[in-house]
LOZANU-210965 format. One line per 8 residues: number of its first residue (from 1); their letters; for each residue x, y, z of N, C-alpha, C. Coordinates in Angstrom, 1 decimal. Layout:
<sites>
NUM> A> X,Y,Z,X,Y,Z,X,Y,Z; ...
</sites>
This chain:
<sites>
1> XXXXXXXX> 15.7,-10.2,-11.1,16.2,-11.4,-11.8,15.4,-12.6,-11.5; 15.9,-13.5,-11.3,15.4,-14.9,-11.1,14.9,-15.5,-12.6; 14.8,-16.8,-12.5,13.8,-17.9,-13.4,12.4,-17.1,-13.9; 12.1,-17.9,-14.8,10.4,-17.4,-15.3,10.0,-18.2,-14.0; 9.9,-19.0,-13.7,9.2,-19.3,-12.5,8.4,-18.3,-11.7; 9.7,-17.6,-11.1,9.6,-16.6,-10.5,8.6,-17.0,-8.7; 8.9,-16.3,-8.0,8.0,-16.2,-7.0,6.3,-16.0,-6.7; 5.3,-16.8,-6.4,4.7,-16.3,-6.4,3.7,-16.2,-4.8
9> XXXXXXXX> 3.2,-15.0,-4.9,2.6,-13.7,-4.0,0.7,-14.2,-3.6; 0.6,-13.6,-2.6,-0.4,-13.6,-2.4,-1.4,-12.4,-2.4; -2.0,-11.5,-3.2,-2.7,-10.3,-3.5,-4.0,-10.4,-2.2; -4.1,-9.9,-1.6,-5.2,-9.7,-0.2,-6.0,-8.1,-0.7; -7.2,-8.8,-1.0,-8.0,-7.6,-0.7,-9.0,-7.5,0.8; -9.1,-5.9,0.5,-9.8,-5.3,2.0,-10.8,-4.8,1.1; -11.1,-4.3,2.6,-12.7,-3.3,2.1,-13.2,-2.7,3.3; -12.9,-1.3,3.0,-13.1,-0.3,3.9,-14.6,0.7,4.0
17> XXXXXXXX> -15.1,-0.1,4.7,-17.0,0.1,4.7,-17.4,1.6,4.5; -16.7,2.6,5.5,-17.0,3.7,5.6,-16.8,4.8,4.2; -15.6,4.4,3.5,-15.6,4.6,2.1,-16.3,3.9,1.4; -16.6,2.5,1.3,-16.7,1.6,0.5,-16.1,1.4,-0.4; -14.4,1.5,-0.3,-13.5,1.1,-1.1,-12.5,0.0,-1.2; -12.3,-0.5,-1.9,-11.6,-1.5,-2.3,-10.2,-1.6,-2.2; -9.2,-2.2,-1.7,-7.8,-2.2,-1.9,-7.2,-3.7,-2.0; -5.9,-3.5,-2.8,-5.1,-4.7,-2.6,-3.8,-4.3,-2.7
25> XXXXXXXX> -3.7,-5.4,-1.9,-1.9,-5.7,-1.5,-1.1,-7.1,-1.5; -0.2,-6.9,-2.3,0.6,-8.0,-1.7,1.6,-7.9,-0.9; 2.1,-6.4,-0.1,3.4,-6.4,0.6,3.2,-7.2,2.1; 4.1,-7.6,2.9,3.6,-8.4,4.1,3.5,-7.2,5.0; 4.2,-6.2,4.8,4.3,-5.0,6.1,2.9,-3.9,6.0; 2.2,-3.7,4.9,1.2,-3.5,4.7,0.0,-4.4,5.6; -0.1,-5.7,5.1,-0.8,-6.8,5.0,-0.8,-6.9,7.0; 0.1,-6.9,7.7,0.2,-6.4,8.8,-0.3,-5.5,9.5
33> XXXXXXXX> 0.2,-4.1,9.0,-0.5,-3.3,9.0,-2.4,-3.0,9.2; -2.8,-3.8,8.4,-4.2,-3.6,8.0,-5.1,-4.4,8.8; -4.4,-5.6,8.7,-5.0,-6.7,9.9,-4.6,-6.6,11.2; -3.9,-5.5,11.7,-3.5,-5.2,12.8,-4.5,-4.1,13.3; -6.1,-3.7,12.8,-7.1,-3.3,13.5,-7.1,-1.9,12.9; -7.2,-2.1,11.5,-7.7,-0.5,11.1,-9.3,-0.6,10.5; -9.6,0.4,9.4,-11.2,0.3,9.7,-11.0,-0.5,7.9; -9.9,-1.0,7.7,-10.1,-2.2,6.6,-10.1,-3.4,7.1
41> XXXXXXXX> -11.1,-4.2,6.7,-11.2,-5.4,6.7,-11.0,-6.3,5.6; -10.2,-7.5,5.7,-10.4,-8.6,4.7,-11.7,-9.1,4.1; -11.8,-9.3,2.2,-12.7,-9.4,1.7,-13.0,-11.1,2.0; -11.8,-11.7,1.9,-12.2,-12.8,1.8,-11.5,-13.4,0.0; -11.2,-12.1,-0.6,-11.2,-12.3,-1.9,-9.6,-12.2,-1.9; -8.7,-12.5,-2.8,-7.4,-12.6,-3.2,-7.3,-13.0,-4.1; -5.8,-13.1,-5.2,-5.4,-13.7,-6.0,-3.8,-13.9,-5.9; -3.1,-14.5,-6.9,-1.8,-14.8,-6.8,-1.4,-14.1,-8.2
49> XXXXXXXX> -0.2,-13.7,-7.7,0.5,-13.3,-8.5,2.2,-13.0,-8.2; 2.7,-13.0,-9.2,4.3,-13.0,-9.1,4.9,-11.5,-8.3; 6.2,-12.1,-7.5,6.8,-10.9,-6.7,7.2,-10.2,-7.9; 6.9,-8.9,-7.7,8.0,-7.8,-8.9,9.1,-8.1,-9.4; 9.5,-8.2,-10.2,11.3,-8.8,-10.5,11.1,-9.9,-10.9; 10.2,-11.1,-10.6,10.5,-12.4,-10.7,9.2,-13.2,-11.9; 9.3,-13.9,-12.5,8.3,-14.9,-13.0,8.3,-13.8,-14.2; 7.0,-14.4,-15.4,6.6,-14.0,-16.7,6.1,-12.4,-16.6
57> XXXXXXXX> 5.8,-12.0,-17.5,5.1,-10.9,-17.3,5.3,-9.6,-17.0; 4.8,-8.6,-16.6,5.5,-7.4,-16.1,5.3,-7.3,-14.9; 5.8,-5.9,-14.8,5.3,-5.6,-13.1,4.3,-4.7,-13.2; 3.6,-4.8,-12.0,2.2,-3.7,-12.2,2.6,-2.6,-11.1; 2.7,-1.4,-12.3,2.7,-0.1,-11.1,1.2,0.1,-10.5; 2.2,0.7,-9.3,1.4,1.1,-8.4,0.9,2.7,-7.8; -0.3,3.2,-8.3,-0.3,4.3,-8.3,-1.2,5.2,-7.1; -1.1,6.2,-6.5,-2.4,6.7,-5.3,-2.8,8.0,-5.7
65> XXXXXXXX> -4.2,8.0,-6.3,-4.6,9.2,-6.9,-5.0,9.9,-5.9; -4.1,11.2,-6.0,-4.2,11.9,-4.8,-5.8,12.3,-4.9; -6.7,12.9,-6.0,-8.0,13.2,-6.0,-9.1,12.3,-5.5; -8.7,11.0,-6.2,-9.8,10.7,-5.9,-9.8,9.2,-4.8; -8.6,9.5,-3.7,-8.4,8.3,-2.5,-8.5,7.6,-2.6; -7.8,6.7,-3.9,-7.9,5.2,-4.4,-6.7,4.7,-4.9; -6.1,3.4,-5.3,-5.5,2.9,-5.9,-5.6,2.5,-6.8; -4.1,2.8,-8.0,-4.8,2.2,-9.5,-3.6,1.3,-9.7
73> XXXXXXXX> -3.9,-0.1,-10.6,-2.6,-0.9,-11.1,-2.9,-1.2,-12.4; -1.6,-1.2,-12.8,-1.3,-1.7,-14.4,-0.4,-2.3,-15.2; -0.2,-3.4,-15.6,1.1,-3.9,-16.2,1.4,-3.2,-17.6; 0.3,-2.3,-17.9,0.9,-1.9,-19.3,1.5,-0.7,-19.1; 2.8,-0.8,-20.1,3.4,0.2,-20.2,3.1,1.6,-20.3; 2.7,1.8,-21.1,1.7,2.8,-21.7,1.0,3.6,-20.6; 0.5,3.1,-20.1,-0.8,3.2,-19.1,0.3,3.8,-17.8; 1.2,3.5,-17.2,2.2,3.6,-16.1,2.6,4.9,-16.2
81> XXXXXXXX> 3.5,4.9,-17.6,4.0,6.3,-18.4,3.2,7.3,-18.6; 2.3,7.3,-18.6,1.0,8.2,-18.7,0.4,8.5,-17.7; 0.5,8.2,-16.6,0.0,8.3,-15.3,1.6,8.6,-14.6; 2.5,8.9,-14.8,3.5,8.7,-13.6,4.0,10.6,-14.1; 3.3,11.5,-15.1,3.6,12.9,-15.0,2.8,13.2,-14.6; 1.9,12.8,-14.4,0.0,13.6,-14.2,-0.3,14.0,-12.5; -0.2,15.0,-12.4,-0.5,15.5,-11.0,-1.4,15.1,-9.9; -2.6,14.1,-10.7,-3.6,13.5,-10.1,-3.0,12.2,-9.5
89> XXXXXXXX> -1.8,11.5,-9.6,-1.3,10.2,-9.2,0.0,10.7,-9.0; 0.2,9.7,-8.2,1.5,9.6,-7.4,1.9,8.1,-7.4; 3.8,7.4,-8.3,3.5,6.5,-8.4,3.9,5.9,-6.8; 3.6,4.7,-6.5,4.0,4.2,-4.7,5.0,3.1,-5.2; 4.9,2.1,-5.9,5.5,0.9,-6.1,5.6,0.1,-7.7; 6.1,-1.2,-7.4,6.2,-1.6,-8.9,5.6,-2.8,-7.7; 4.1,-3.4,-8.0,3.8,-4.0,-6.7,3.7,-5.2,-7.0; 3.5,-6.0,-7.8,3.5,-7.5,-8.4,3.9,-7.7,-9.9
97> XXXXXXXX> 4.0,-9.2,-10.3,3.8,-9.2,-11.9,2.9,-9.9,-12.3; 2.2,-9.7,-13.3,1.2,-10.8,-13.9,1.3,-10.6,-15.5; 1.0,-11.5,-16.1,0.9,-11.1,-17.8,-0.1,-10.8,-18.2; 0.1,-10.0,-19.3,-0.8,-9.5,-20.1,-1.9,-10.4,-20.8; -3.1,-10.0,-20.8,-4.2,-11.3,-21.3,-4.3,-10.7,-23.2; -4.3,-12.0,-23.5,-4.5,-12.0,-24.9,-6.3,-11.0,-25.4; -6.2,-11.0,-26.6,-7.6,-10.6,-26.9,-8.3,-11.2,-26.4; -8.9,-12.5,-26.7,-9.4,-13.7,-25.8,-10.0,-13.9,-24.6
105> XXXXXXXX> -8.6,-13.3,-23.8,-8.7,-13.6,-22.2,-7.4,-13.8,-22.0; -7.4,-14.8,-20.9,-5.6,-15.3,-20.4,-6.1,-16.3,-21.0; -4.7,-16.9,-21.4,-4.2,-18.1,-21.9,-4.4,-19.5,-21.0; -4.3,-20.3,-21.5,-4.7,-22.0,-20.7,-3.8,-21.7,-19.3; -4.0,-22.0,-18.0,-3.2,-22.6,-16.9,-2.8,-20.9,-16.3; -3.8,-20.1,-16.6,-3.3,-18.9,-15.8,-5.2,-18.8,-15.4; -5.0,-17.6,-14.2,-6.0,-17.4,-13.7,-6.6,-15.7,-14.5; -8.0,-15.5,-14.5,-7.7,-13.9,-15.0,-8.6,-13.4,-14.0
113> XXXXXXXX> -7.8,-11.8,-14.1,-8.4,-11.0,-13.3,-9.0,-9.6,-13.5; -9.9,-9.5,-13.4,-11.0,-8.5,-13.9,-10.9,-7.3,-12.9; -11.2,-6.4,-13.7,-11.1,-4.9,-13.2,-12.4,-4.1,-13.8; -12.8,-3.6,-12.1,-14.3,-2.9,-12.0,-14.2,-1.9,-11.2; -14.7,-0.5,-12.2,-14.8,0.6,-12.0,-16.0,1.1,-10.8; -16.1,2.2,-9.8,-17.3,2.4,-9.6,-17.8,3.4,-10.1; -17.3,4.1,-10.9,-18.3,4.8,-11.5,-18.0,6.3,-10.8; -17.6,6.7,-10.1,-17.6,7.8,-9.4,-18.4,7.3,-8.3
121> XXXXXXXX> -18.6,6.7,-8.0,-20.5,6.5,-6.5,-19.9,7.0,-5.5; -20.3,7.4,-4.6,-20.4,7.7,-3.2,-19.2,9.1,-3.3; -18.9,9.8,-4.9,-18.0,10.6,-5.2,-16.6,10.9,-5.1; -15.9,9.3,-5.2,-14.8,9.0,-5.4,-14.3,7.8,-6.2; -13.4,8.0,-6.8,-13.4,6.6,-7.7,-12.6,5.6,-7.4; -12.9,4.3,-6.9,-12.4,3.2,-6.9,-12.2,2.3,-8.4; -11.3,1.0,-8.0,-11.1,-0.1,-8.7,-11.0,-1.2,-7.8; -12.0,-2.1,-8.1,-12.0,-3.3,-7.3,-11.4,-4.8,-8.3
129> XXXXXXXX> -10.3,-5.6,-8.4,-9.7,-6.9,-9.0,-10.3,-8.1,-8.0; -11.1,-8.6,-9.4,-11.6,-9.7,-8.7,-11.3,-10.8,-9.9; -10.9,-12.3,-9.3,-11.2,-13.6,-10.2,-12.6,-14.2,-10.2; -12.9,-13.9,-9.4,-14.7,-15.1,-8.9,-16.0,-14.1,-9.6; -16.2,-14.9,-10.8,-17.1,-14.7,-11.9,-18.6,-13.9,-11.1; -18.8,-14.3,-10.0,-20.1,-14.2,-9.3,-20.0,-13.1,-8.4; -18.9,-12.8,-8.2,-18.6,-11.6,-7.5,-18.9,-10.4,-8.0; -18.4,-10.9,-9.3,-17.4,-9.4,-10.5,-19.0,-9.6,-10.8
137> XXXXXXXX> -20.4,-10.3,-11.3,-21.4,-10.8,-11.8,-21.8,-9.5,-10.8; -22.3,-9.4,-9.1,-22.7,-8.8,-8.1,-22.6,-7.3,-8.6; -21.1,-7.1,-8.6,-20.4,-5.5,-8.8,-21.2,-5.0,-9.7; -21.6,-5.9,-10.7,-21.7,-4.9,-12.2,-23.9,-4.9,-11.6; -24.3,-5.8,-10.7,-25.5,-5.5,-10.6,-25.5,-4.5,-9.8; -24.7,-3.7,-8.8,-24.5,-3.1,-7.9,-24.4,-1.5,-8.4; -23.9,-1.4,-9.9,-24.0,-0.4,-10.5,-22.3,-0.4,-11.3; -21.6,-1.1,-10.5,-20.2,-1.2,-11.4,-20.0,-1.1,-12.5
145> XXXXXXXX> -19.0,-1.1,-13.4,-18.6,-1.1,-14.3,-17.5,-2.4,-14.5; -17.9,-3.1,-15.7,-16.9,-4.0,-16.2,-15.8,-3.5,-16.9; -14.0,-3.2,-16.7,-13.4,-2.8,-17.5,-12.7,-4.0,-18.0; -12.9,-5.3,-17.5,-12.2,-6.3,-18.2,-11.3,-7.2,-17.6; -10.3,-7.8,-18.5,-9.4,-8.8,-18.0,-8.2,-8.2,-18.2; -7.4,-7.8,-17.3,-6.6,-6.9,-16.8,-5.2,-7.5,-16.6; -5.3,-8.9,-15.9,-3.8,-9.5,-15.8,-4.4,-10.9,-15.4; -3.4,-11.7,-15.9,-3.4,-13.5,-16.2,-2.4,-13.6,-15.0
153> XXX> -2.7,-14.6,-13.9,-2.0,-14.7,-12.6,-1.9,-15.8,-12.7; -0.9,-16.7,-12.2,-0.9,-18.1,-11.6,-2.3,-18.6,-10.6; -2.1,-19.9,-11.3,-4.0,-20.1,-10.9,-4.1,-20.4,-9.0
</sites>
């Protein structure tokens, strides 16, 4: 429940050298967890977005592909339902909300956040969500993949 207001979250990403993979979280017992001395470290990078349940938008499942040791998120429906029979994922959470971006992009007074594939590299597949244009600019010279604007967050 609550207001469209809704709560909002802080998304923390890591980055775990030895894989070279990418994660994010916004739970605090995680976020603990992580910065409590595992071989993930803080990127430096984050975004905001709404607690599950609360504010515009959906919620983004949260899924852990058992094949290929990664996490995947999505606020679209479609895409959740389609992944939550499939043997290769397992869902974990309903982990934040953010809205859907228009054809366009996101709309005036939200932030967007882009979603980059690696490709299979190092023979696992990640997804890295980034906002900072020069980052996501880096990824895709690095060999990434651009998949787009994925969810509109509170700026």
């Amino acid at each position: 429940g609550g207001g469209s207001a809704g709560v909002i979250v802080d998304v923390i990403e890591y980055h775990h050298a030895g894989l070279d993979h990418y994660f994010i979280t916004e739970f605090p017992e995680e976020v603990a967890n992580l910065d409590a001395g595992t071989d993930w470290r803080r990127t430096g990078y984050a975004f905001k977005a709404w607690k599950a349940g609360t504010g515009p938008g959906n919620d983004a499942c949260r899924f852990w592909g058992n094949a290929q040791a990664s996490h995947f998120y999505s606020i679209y429906a479609s895409e959740c339902e389609g992944l939550q029979g499939h043997p290769d994922w397992t869902f974990e959470a309903l982990a934040f909300r953010a809205v859907e971006p228009l054809a366009a992009g996101c709309a005036t007074g939200y932030a967007a956040v882009t979603r980059l594939y690696n490709n299979g590299m190092g023979g696992m597949a990640n997804h890295r969500y980034l906002t900072d244009p020069t980052a996501v600019d880096r990824m895709i010279a690095a060999g990434w993949l651009l998949e787009g604007t994925v969810f509109c967050t509170p700026p």
